[in-house]
C-alpha positions in Angstrom: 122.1 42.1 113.6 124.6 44.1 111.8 124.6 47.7 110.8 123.5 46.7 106.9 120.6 44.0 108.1 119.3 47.0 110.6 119.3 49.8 107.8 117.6 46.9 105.5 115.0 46.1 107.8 114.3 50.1 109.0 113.8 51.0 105.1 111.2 48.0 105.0 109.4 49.1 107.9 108.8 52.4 107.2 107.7 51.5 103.9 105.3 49.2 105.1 104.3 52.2 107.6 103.5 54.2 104.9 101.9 51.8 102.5 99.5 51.3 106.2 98.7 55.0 106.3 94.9 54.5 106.3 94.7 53.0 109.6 94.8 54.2 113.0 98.0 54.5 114.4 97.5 52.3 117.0 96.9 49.8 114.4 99.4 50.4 112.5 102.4 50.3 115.2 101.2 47.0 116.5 101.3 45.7 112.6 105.0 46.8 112.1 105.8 45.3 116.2 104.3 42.4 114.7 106.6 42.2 111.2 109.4 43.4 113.7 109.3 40.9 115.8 109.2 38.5 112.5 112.6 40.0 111.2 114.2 39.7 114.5 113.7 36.2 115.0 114.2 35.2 111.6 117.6 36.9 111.8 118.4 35.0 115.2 117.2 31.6 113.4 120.5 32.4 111.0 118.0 33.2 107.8 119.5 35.7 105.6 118.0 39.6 105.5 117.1 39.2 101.8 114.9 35.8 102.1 113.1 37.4 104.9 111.8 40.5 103.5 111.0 37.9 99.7 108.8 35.9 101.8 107.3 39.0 103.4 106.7 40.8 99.8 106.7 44.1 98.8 105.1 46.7 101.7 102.8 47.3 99.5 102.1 43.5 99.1 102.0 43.2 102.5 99.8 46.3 103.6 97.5 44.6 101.0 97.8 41.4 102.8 96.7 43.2 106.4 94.3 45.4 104.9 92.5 42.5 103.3 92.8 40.6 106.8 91.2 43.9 108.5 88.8 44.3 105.4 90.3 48.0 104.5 91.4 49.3 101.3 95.1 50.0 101.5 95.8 53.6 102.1 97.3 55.9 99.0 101.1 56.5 100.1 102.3 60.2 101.4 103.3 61.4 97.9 99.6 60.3 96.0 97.6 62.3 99.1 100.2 65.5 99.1 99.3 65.6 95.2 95.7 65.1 95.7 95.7 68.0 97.9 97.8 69.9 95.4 95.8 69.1 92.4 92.6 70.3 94.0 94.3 73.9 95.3 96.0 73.8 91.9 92.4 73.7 89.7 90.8 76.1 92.1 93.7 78.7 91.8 93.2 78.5 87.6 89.8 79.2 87.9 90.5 81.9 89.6 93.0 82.9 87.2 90.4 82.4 84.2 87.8 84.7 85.8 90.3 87.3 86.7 91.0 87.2 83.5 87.4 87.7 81.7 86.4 90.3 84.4 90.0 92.6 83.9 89.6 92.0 79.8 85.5 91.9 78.9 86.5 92.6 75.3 88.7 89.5 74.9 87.1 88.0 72.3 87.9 91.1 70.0 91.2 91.5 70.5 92.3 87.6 70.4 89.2 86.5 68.5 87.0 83.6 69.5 89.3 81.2 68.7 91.8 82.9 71.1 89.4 84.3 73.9 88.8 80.8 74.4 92.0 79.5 75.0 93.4 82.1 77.0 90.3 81.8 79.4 90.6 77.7 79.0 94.5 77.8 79.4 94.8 78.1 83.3 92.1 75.7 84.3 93.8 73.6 81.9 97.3 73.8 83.5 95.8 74.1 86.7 94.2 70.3 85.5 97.4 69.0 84.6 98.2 67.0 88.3 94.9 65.2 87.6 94.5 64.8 84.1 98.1 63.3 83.5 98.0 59.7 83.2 100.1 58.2 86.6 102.7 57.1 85.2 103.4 60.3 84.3 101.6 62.3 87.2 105.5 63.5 88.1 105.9 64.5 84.8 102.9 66.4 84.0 103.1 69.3 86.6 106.7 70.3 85.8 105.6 70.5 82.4 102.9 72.6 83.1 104.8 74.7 85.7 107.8 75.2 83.0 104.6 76.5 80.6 102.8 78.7 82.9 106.9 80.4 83.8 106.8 80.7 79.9 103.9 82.8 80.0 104.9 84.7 82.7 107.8 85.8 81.3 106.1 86.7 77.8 103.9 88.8 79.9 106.6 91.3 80.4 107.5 91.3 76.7 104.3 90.5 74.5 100.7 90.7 76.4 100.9 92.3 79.9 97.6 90.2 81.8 99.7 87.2 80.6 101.3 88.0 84.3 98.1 87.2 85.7 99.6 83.8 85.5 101.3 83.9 87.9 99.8 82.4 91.2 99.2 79.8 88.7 103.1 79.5 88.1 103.6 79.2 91.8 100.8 76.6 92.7 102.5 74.0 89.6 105.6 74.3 91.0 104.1 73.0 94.4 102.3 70.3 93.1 105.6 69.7 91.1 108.3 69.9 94.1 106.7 69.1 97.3 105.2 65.3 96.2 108.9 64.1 95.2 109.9 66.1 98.4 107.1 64.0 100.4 109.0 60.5 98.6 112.2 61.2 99.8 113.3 59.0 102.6 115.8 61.9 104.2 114.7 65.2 105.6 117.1 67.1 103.8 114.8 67.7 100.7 112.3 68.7 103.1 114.6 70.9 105.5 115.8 72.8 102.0 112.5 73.5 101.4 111.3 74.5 104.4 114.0 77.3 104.4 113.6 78.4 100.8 109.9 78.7 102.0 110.8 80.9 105.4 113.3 82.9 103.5 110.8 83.7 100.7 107.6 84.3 103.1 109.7 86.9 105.2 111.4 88.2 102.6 108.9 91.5 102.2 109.0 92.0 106.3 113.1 91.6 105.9 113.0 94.6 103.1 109.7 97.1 105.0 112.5 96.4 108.5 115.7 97.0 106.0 113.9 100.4 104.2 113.2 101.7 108.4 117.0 101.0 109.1 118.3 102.7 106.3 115.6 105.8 106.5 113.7 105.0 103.5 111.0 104.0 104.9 109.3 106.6 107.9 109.6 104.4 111.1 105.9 104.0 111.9 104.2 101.6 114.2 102.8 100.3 112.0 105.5 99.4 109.9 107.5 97.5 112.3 105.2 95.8 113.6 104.2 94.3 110.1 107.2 93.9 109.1 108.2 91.9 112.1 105.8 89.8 112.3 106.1 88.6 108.7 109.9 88.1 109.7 108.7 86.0 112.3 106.1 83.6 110.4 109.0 83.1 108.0 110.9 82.3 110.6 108.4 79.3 112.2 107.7 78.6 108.5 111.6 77.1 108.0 111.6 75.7 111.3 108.3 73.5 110.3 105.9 75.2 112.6 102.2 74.2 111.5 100.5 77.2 112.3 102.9 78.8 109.9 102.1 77.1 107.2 97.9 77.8 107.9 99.5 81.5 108.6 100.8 81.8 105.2 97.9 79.9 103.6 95.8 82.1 105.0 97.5 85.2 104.3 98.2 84.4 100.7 94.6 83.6 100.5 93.5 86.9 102.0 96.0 88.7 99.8 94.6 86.8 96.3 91.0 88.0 96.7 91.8 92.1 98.2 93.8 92.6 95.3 90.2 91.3 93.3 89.0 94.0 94.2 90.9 96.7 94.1 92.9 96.4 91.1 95.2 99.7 91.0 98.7 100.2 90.6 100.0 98.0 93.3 97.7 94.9 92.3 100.2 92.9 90.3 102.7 93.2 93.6 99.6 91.9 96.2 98.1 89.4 93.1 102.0 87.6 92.7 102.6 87.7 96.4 99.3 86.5 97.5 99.8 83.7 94.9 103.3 83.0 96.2 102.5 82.6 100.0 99.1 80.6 99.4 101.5 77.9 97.2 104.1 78.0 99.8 101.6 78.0 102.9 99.5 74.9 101.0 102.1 73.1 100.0 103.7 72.9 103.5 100.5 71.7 104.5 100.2 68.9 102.2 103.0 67.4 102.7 103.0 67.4 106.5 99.4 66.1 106.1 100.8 63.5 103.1 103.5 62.4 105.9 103.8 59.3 108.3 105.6 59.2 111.0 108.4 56.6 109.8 108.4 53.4 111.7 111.4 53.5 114.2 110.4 49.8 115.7 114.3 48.8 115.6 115.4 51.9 117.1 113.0 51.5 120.1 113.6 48.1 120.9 117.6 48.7 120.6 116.9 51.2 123.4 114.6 49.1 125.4 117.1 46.2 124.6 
């Protein structure tokens, strides 16, 4: 086998892995031995790479083939179930947003009208809607769309209506559901590695500053502070080195963060309300697209060792 029909047949393989999520791993490895052992000898019987993999079909075809056999649907592939989880975290947050939004302005209707109090209220469950409203063919589409809206608004918070900023967990939760599905497609890791930085980077960013404002004397060098700040230097840290408990850390955290700033709305709540919202997107999608992951078939690999 040469180095093209080995990188042809690999690719196939962890398609088909994928495509064969729903079953039990032990299942599913002895499925792609079986289709391994298929390639191999056809490629020792002098058949070409290309006529093999036509007669086996698509992986798709073919995980429908086995999960008929085994009378089990076929499994939604890792990109479909990291957007499922998205789309659900993604509603919930614009609810959220909606209600904040009615409790911090009861007289909405007067100021905006109707007409207007409706919308704005409507607006985020709408956007929030948008990962599972959007027709599939366009489900990629749809939440970058919205995301590109809801940084719109955002921004015209600072400029025209201030609680337009409330938007902005909102913001952060579409551009998860917009990034980390196409991130969960790609066949390399470097999508995914970039990401996982960007994410570490951002999560410890506010211990990086509280330890940078001790250093420099802005900041009074309590316990307290250190500690904090350390720690969050550290999650971001396991965060961009793919650590799971970081990512149900940071969930958690931006979680926790969200519903304190509820309810105490003073100066410093638009700081906790976008951070909170930043670190549960970042935190939740980390965790859907482990959760939307496979391991990729490595078959070949393994029996070239063995070999």
């Amino acid at each position: 086998m040469n180095a093209t029909q080995e990188r042809r047949a690999e690719r196939y393989l962890a398609q088909l892995d994928r495509e064969l999520g729903i079953l039990p791993a032990v299942q599913r490895a002895e499925i792609i031995d079986d289709v391994e052992s298929h390639i191999l000898d056809s490629l020792e019987r002098g058949r070409d790479i290309d006529q093999i993999l036509a007669g086996l079909g698509t992986p798709r075809e073919a995980a429908k083939n086995y999960a008929d056999e085994l009378d089990v649907q076929p499994a939604t592939d890792p990109e479909h179930r990291a957007e499922r989880w998205l789309s659900i975290a993604t509603v919930g947050v614009g609810v959220i947003v909606s209600a904040l939004m009615l409790f911090i302005e009861p007289e909405l209707a007067s100021g905006l009208g109707l007409g207007g109090a409706v919308l704005a209220v409507a607006l985020p469950v709408l956007l929030g809607a948008t990962p599972l409203i959007v027709p599939r063919p366009w489900g990629s589409i749809g939440p970058v769309l919205a995301a590109i809206a809801a940084t719109a608004i955002v921004i015209a918070g600072f400029f025209l209506w201030g609680n337009l900023v409330m938007f902005t967990p909102l913001m952060f939760m579409l551009w998860a559901a917009a990034v980390v599905p196409s991130a969960t497609r790609s066949r390399g890791t470097g999508a995914r590695l970039a990401l996982r930085i960007i994410g570490g980077v951002a999560v410890a960013l506010p211990g990086i500053v509280s330890v940078c404002a001790v250093a420099t004397g802005t900041v009074e060098p309590t316990v307290y502070v250190v500690l904090l700040g350390t720690a969050i230097v550290a999650v971001g840290a396991l965060f961009a080195c793919g650590v799971r408990i970081a990512y149900v850390i940071v969930t958690a955290s931006g979680a926790a963060t969200l519903v304190a700033s509820m309810f105490d709305p003073g100066l410093l709540f638009l700081g906790f309300w976008s951070a909170g919202g930043m670190w549960f997107a970042l935190g939740i999608g980390a965790l859907a697209g482990t959760r939307g992951l496979n391991r990729p078939a490595a078959a070949l690999t393994r029996r070239k060792r063995s070999g």
